[in-house]
MIVEX-588543 format. One line per 10 residues: for each residue z, y, x negated of C-alpha. Coordinates in Angstrom, 2 decimals, decimal comma. Each point is the difference from the previous one (the first is absolute). Layout:
! MIVEX-588543
Z Y X  ...
//
This chain:
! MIVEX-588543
45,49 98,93 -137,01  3,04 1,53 1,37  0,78 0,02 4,02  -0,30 3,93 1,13  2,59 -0,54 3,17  3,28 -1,45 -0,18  0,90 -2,45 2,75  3,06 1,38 1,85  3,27 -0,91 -0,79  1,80 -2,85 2,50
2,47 1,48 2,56  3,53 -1,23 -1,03  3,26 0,34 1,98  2,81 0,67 -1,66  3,45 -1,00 0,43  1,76 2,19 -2,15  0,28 2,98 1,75  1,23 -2,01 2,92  2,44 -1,64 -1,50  1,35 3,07 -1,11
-0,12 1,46 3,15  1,94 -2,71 2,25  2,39 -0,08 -3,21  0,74 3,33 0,79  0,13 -0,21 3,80  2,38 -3,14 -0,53  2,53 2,26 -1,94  -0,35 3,17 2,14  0,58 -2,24 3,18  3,34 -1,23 -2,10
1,58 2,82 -0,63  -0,25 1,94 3,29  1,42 -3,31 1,46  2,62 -0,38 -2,53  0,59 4,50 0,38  0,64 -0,52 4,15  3,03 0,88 1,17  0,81 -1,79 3,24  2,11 1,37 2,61  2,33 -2,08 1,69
1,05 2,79 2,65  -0,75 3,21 0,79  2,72 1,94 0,86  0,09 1,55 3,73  1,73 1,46 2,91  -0,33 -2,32 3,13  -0,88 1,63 3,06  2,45 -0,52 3,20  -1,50 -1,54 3,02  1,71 0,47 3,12
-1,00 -4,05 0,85  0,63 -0,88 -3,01  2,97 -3,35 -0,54  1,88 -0,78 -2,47  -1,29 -3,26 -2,24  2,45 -3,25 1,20  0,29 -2,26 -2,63  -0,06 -3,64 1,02  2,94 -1,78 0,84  1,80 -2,02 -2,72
1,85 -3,23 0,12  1,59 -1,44 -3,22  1,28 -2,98 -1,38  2,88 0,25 -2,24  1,28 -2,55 -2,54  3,20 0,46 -1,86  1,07 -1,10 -3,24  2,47 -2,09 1,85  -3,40 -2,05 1,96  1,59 2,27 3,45
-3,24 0,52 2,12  0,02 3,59 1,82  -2,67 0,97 2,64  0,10 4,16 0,16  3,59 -0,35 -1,31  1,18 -2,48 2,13  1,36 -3,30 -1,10  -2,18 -2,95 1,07  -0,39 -3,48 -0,76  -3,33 -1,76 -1,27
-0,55 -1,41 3,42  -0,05 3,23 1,47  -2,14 1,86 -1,97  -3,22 -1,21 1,41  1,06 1,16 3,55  1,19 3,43 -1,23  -3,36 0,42 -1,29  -1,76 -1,24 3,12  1,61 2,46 2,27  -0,48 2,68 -2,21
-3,46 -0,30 -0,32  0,15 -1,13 3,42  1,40 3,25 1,23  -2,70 2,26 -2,25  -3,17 -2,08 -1,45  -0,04 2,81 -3,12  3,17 -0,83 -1,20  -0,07 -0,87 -3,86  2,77 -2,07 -1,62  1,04 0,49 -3,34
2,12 -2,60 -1,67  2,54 1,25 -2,12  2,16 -2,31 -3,13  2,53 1,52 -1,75  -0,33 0,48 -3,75  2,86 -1,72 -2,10  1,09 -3,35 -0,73  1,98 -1,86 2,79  1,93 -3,23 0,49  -2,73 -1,27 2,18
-3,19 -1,23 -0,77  -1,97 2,11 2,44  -3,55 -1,25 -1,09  0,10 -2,88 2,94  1,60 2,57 2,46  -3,22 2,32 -0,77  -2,13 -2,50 0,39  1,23 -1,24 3,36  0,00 3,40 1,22  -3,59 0,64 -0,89
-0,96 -2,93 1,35  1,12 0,50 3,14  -2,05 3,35 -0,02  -2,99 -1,62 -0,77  0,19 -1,86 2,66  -0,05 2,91 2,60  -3,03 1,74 -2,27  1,83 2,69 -0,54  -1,15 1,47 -4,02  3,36 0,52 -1,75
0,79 3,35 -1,99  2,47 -0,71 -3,23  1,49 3,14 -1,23  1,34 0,56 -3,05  0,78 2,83 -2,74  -2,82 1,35 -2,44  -0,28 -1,19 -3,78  0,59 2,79 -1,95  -3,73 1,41 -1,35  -1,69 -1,73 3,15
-2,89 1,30 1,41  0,56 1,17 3,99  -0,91 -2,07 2,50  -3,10 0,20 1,89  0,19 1,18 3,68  0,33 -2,70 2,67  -3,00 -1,32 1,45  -0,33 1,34 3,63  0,28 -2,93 2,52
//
């Protein structure tokens, strides 16, 4: 004899539709990121404040090296023994002073790779951090800003 009711069915989840659906989230999400224009400034008219002071920037004192192994401090000649003290006073005299040391590009008659590292050895010993500066290579990114102190 046959069974008059039918026993029901059992519930099933199904992952399909879901898949689809976070699939299609997922590449939405993409593209709007991918279609965002960022704006790096906004262009604007600064308002004049009657306390307002001009930005100082902080004092610099640099380190020259010429191709000839001369050693300059703020374009005056100085010798290896002197540079330390130069230094010291100048920080001495303003604590936010940065120093930037300086080496000419080119070929010389000197070796000046000792010289350099005399002179930045010297500076390490007063803990003062030493800038080098130098020119760009061509398709370079630029540099990122300089950490505040």
């Amino acid at each position: 004899m046959r069974k008059l009711r039918r026993q029901p069915a059992e519930a099933r989840i199904e992952l399909n539709p879901l898949i689809d659906l976070m699939t299609f989230l997922l590449t939405f999400f993409i593209y709007a990121v991918v279609m965002m224009v960022r704006v790096d400034m906004v262009p604007m008219e600064l308002k004049q404040f009657a306390t307002g002071q001009p930005a100082k920037p902080a004092p610099a004192a640099t380190i020259s090296l010429d191709t000839d192994g001369t050693l300059f401090f703020n374009r005056e000649k100085v010798t290896l023994d002197e540079v330390a003290g130069k230094v010291k006073a100048a920080r001495a005299a303003d604590p936010e002073t940065v120093v930037y040391l300086a080496v000419a590009y080119g070929q010389g008659r000197v070796d000046r790779a000792p010289l350099l590292q005399d002179v930045w050895d010297r500076l390490k010993d007063l803990g003062v951090a030493v800038n080098l500066v130098g020119k760009p290579k061509e398709g370079a990114a630029a540099p990122a800003a300089p950490a505040a102190p």
